[in-house]
N, C-alpha and C positions, 0 to 999 in steps of 0.2 A: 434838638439843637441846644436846647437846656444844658443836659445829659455834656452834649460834648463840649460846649462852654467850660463848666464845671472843673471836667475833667483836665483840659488844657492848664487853665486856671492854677489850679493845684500840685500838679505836677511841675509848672513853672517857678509856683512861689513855694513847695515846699518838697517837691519827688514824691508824692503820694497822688491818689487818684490813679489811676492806669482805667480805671472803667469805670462806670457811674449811669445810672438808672437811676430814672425819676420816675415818680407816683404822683396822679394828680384826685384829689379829691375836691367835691364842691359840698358846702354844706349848706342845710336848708337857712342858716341866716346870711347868705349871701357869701360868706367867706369860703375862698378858694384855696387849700393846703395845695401847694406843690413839695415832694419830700422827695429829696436827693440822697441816693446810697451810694457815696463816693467809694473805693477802695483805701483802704487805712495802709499804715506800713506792715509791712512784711515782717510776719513773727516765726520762731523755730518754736516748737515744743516737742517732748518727747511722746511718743507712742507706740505702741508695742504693734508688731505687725500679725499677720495670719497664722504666724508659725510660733507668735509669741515672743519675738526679738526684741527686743528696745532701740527705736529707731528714731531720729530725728525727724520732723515733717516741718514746713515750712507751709504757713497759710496767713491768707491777705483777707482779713475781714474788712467790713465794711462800718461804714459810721452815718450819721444821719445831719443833712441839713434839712430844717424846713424852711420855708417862707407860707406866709399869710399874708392874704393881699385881700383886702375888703374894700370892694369898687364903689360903695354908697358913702364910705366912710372917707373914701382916698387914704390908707393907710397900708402901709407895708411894714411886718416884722418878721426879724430873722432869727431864729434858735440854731445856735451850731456852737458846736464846740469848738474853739480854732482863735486865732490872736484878734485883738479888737479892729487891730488894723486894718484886719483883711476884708472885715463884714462891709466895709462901705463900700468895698470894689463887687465883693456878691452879690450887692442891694444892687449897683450898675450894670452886670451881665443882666441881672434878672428882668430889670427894666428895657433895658434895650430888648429883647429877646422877647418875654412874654407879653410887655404893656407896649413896647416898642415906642419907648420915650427915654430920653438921654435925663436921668434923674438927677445925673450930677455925684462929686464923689463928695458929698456931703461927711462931715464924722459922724460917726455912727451912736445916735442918742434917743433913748427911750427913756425919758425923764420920769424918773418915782421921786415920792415925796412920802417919807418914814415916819416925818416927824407927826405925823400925822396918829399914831398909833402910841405916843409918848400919854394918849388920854385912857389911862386903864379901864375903862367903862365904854371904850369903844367897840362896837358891836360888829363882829365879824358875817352876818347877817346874808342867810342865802335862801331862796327859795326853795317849798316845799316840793313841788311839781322836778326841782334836779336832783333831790334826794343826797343830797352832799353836805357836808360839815366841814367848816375849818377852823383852823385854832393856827396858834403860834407857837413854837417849840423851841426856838433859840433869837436872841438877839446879840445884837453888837452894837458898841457904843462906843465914843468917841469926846473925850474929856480933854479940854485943853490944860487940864492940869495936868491929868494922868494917862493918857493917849488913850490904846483902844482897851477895852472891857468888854469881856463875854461875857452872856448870862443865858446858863443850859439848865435848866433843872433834872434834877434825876427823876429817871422814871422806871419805877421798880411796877409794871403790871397797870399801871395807868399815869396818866399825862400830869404834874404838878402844872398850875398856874405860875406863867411865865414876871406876871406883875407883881404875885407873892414874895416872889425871889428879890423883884425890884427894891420893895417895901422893907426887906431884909438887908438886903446888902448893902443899899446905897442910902445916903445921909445930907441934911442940909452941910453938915461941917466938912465931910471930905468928896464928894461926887455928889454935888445938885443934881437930883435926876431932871430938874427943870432946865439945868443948863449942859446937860447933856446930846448929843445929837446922835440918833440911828442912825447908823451904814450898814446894818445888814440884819435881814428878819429872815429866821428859816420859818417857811408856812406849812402844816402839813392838811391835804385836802382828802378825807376819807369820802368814798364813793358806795351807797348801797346796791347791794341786788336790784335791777330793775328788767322790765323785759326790754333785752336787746342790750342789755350791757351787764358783766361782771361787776361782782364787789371788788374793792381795791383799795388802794394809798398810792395819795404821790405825796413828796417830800420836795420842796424847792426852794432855791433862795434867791431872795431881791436884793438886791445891792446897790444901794446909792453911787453916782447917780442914774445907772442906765444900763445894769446888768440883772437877767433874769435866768435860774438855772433850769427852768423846765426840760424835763428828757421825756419823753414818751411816746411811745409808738402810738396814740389813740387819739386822731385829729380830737375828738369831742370835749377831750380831758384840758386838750391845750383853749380852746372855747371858752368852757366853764372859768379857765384861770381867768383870761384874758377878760371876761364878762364881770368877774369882782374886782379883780386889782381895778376897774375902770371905775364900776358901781363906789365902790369904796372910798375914790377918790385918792388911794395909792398911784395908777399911774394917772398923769395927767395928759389927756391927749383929749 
C-alpha cells in the first residue's frame, strides 16, 4: 500500500515513479527502516548491441526513499532526494498508511545546531564496541560582513585539520570566527572491518537548519549517524 501511495504520489507531483518497491527492515534498537525504490525518469544511453551496433537504450533506474520511524522515541525521519516541499506530504502518506495516524502536513524540520562545533577542541567521540571514526572535512560559514565562506582543506594522502585552516584564514579584524555562523559541516564517518559488516566511508552533509545528506544502502550506517549527530548534541531532538 506504501509502494502504491508512493508511486501515485510522484507521478502526480512530478511524472516519475511508474513502480516502486519497498523494503522493510527492523533493527535490534527498535528502529524500523522502511526503503522505497521508486522509478526515476527515463534515461537514453548508448550501447552497443550483440552484433556490435551502437544503439540507443532507454532505462528507468530507480532512487531511494527511506523513513525511520522509532516507536520508543515517537520520531520519524525521512532521507530522499527530492524538493523540500514534498517531504512533509511523504511524512503524511507514511503516517496514514503505516502508523495509521493523520500526522498532519507539518514543514518538514529536523533542527541541527552547528554552532555547536565553532569549539575547536570538541570531540567528535564514538564508541569503541562500533569501530567507527569521524572527523570533519569541509565547513561553511556565514559572515554578515562577508556572506558565505568555505573552508576545505587539501588533502594530498591524509585528512588536514579542518580548525587549522580556521586559525589560518580568519582573523579578529576581518572574519571573527566567534561571530561567524556554520550552515554547513561535511562529516566523513570511516567504518572498520568487523564480523558482519564491511570497511568503508560515508561522506555527508548537515546543513543548517534541517537538511542532512546521508545516501546509503546500509540501514546500520544511517543508525550509527543518527546515534552521534543526537549523542553530540548536533541534532536536537
Amino acid at each position: 500500500e506504501l509502494a502504491c501511495a508512493i508511486s501515485k504520489f510522484l507521478k502526480c507531483e512530478e511524472g516519475r515513479g511508474q513502480n516502486c518497491t519497498v523494503d522493510h527492515y527492523r533493527r535490534r534498537t527498535g528502529t524500523d527502516y522502511y526503503v522505497a525504490y521508486p522509478d526515476n525518469f527515463v534515461q537514453t544511453i548508448a550501447m552497443h548491441d550483440e552484433s556490435g551496433v551502437l544503439q540507443p537504450r532507454s532505462i528507468r533506474q530507480t532512487f531511494e526513499i527511506v523513513f525511520a520511524f522509532t516507536q520508543e522515541e515517537g520520531t520519524l525521519e525521512l532521507n530522499a532526494k527530492i524538493p523540500p516541499r514534498m517531504k512533509a506530504k511523504l511524512e503524511c502518506l507514511f503516517g496514514q498508511i503505516i502508523l495509521g495516524e493523520d500526522i498532519g502536513p507539518e514543514p518538514y524540520s529536523r533542527p541541527y545546531d552547528l554552532n555547536r562545533l565553532k569549539d575547536r577542541y570538541f570531540c567528535l567521540e564514538t564508541d569503541p564496541e562500533d569501530e567507527v571514526t569521524a572527523s570533519i572535512t569541509q565547513l561553511r560559514l556565514n559572515s554578515s560582513d562577508w556572506g558565505r565562506i568555505g573552508l576545505e582543506p587539501i588533502q594530498n594522502g591524509h585528512v588536514l585539520d579542518v580548525y587549522d585552516m580556521v586559525d589560518h584564514c580568519l582573523n579578529p579584524v576581518n572574519v571573527d570566527w566567534d561571530d561567524a555562523e556554520i550552515q554547513m559541516v561535511a562529516f566523513l564517518f570511516q567504518f572498520k572491518r568487523m564480523r558482519g559488516r564491511r570497511s568503508g566511508a560515508l561522506r555527508f552533509e548537515v546543513t543548517y537548519p534541517d537538511h542532512c545528506s546521508v545516501r546509503t544502502r546500509v540501514p546500520e550506517r544511517i543508525e550509527l549517524v543518527r546515534k552521534y549527530l543526537k549523542r553530540w548534541r548536533i541534532a536536537r531532538v
